[in-house]
N, CA, C and O atoms as CSV, one atom per row, in Angstrom:
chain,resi,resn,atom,element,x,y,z
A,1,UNK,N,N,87.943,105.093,76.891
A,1,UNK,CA,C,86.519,105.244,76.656
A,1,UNK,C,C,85.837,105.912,77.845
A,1,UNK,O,O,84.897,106.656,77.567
A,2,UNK,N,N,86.186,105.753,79.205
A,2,UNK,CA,C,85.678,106.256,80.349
A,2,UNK,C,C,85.838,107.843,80.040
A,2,UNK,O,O,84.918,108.643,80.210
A,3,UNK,N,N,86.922,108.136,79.640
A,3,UNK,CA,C,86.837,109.476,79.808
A,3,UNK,C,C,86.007,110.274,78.768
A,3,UNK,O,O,85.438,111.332,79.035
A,4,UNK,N,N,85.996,109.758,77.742
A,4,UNK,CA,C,84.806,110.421,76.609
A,4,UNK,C,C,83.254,110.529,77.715
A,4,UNK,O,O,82.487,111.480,77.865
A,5,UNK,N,N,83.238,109.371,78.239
A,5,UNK,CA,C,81.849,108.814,79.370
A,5,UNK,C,C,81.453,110.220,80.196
A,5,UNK,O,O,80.410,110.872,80.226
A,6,UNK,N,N,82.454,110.355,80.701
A,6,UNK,CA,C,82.741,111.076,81.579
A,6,UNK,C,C,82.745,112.580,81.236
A,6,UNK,O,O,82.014,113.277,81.939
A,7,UNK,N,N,83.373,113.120,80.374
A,7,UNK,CA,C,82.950,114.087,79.710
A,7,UNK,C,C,81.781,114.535,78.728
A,7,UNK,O,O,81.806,115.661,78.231
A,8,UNK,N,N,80.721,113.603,78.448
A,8,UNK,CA,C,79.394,113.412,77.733
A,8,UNK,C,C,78.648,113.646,79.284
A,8,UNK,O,O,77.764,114.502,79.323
A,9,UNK,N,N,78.905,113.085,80.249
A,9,UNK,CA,C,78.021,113.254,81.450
A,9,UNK,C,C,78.078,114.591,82.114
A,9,UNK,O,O,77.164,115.081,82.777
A,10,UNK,N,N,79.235,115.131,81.875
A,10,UNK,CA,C,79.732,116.629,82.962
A,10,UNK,C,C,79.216,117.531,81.643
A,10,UNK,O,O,78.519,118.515,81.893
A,11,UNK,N,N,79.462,117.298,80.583
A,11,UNK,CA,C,78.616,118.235,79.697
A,11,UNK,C,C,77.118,118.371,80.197
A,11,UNK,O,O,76.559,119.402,80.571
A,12,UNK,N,N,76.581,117.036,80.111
A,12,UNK,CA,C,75.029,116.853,80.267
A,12,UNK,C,C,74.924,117.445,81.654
A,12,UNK,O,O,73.768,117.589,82.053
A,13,UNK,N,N,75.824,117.791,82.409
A,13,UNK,CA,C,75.234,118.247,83.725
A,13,UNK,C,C,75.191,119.421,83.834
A,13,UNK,O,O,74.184,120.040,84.178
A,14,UNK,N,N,76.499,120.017,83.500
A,14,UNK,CA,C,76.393,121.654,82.694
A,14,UNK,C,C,75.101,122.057,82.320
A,14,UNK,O,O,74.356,122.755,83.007
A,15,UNK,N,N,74.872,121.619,81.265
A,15,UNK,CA,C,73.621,122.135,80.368
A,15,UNK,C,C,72.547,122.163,81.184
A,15,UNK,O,O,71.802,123.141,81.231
A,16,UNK,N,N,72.397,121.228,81.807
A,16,UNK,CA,C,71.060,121.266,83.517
A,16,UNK,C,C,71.479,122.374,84.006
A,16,UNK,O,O,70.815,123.387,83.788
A,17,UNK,N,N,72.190,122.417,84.467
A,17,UNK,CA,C,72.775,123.811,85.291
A,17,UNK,C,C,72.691,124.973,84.589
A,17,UNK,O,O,72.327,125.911,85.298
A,18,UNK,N,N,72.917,125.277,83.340
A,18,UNK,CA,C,73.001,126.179,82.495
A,18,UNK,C,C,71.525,126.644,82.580
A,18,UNK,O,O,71.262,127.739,83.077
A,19,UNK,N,N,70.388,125.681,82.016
A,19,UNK,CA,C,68.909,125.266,82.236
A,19,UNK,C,C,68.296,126.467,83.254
A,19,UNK,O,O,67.689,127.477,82.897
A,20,UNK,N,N,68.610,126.087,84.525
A,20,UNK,CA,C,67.890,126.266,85.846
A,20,UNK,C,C,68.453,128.002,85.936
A,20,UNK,O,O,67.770,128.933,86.363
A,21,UNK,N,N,69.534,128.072,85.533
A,21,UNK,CA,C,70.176,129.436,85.700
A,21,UNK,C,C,69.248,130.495,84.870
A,21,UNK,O,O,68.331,131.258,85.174
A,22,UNK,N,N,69.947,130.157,83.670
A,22,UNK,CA,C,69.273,130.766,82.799
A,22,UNK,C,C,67.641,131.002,82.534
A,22,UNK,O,O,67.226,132.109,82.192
A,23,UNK,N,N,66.720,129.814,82.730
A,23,UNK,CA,C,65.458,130.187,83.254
A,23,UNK,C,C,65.066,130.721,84.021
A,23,UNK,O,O,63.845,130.859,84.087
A,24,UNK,N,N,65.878,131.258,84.933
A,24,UNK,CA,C,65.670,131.796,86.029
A,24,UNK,C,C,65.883,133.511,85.519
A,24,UNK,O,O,65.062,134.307,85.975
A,25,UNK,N,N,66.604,133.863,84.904
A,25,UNK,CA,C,67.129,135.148,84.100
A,25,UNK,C,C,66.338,135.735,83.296
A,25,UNK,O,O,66.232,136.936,83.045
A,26,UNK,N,N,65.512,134.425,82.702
A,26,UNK,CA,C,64.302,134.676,81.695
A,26,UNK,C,C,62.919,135.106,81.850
A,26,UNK,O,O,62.257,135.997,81.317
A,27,UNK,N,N,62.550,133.784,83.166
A,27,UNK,CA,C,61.299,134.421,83.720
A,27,UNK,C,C,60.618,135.781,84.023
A,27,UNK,O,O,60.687,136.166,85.190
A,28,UNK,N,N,60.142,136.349,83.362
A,28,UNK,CA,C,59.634,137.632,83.777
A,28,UNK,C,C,57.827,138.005,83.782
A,28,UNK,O,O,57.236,139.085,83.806
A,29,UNK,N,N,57.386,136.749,83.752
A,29,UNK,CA,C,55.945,136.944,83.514
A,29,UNK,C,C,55.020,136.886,82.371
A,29,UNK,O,O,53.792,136.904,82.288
A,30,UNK,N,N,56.550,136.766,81.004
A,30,UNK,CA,C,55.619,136.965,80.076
A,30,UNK,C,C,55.228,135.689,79.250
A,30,UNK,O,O,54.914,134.864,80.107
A,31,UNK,N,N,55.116,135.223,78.237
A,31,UNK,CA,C,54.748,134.134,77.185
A,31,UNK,C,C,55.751,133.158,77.758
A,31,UNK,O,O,56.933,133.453,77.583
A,32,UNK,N,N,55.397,131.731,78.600
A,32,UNK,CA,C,56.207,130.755,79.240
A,32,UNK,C,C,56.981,130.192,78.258
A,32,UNK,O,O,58.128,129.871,78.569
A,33,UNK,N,N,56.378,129.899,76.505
A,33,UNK,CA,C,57.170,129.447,75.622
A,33,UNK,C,C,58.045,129.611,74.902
A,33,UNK,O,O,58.851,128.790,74.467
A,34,UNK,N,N,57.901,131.335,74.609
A,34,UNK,CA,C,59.374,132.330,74.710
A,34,UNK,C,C,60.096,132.362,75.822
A,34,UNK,O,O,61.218,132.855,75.707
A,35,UNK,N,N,59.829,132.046,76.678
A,35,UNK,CA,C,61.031,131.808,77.734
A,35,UNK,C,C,61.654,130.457,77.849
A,35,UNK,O,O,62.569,130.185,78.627
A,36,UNK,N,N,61.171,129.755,77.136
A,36,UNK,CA,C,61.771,128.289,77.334
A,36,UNK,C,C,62.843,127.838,75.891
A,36,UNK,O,O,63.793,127.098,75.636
A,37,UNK,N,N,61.539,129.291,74.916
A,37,UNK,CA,C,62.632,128.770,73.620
A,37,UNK,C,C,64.341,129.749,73.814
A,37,UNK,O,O,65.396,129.276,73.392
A,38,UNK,N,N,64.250,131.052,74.484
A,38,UNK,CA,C,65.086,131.831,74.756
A,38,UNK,C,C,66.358,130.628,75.516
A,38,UNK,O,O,67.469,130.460,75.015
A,39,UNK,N,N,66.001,130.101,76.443
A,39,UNK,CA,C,66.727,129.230,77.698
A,39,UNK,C,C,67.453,128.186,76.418
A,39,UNK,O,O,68.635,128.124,76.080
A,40,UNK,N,N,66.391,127.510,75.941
A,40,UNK,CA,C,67.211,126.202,74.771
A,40,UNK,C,C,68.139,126.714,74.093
A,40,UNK,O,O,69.287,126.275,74.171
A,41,UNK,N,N,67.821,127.693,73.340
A,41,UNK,CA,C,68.514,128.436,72.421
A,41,UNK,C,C,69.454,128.892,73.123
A,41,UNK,O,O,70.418,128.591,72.419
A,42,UNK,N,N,70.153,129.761,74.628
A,42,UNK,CA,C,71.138,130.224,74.828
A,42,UNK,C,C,71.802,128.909,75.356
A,42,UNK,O,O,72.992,128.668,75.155
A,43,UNK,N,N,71.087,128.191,75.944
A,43,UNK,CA,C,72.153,126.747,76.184
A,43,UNK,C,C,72.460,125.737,74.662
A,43,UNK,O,O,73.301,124.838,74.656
A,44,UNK,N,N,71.670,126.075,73.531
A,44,UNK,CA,C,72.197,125.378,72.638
A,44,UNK,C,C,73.771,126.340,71.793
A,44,UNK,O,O,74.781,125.889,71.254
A,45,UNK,N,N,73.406,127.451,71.985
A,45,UNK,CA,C,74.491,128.149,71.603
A,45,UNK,C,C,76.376,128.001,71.886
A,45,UNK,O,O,77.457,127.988,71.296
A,46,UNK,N,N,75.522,127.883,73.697
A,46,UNK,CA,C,76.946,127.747,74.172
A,46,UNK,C,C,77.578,126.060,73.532
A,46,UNK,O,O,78.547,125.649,72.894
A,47,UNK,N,N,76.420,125.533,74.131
A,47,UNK,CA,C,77.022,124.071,73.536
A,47,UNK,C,C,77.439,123.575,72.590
A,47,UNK,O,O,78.132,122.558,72.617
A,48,UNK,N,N,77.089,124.215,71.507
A,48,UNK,CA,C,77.694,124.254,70.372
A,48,UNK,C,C,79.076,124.670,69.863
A,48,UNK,O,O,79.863,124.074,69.128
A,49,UNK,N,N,79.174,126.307,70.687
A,49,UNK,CA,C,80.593,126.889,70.675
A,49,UNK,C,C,81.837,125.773,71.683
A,49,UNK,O,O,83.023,125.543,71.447
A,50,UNK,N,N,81.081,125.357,72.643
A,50,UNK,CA,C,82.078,124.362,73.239
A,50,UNK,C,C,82.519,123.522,72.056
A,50,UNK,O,O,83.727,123.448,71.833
A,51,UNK,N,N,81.353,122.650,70.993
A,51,UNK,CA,C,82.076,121.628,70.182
A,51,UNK,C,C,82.612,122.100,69.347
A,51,UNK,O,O,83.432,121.297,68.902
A,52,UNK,N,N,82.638,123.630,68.487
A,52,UNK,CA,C,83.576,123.895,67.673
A,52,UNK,C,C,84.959,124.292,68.461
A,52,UNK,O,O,85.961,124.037,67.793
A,53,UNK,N,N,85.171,124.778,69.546
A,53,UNK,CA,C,86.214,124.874,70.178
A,53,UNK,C,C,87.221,123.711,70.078
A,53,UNK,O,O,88.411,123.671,69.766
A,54,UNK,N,N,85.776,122.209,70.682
A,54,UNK,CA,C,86.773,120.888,70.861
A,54,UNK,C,C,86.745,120.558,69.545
A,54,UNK,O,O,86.665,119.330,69.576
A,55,UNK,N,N,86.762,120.926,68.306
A,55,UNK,CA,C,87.192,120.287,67.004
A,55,UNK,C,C,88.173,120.970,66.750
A,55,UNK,O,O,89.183,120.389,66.352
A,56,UNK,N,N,88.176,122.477,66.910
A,56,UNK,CA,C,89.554,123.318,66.719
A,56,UNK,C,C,90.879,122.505,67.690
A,56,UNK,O,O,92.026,122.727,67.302
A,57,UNK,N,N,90.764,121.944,68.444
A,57,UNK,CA,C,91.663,121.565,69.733
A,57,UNK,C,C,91.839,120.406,68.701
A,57,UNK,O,O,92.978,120.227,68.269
A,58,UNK,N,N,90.905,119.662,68.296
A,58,UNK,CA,C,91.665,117.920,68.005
A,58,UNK,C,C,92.130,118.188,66.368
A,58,UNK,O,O,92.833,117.334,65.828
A,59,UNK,N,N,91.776,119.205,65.734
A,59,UNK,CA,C,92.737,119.567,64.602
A,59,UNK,C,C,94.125,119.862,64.413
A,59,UNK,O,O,94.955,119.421,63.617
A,60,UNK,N,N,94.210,121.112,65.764
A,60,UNK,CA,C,95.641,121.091,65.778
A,60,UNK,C,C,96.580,120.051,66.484
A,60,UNK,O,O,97.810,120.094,66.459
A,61,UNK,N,N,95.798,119.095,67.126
A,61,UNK,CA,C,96.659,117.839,68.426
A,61,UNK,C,C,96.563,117.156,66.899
A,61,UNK,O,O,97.493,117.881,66.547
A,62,UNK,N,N,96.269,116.426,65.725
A,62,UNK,CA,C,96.171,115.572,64.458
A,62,UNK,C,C,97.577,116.284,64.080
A,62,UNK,O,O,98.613,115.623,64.154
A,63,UNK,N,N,97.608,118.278,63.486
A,63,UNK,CA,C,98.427,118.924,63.051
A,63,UNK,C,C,100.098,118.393,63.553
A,63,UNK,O,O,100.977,118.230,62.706
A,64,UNK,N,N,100.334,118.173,65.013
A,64,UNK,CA,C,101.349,118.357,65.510
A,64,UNK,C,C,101.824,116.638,65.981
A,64,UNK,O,O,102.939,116.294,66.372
A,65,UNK,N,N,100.890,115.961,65.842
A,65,UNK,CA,C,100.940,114.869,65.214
A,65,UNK,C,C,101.888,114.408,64.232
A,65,UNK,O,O,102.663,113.483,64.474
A,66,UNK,N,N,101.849,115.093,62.999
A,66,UNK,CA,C,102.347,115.135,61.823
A,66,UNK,C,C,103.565,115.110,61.889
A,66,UNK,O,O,104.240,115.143,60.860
């Protein structure tokens, strides 16, 4: 269970990091709320592609299982 813990937290820290970066890329002066929806949206993207990645991974570890 620690390690699920543990990997829910280093995700969540990522995505901060991802956050600060990426707002930073965005800022250019113009509409603050297009820049914040731009930032969510490219950190929700990635985060997402991470969890279809980790479902592709625990499909084939079930597969070979078999």
């Amino acid at each position: 269970m620690s390690k699920y813990v543990s990997v829910f937290f280093l995700t969540l820290m990522v995505s901060l990091i991802f956050f600060f970066i990426f707002a930073s890329f965005f800022m250019g002066g113009g509409d603050p709320a297009e820049e914040m929806v731009l930032t969510l949206g490219t950190i929700i993207v990635i985060l997402l592609s991470f969890l279809i990645s980790q479902t592709f991974y625990l499909i084939e570890l079930v597969k070979k299982k078999r």
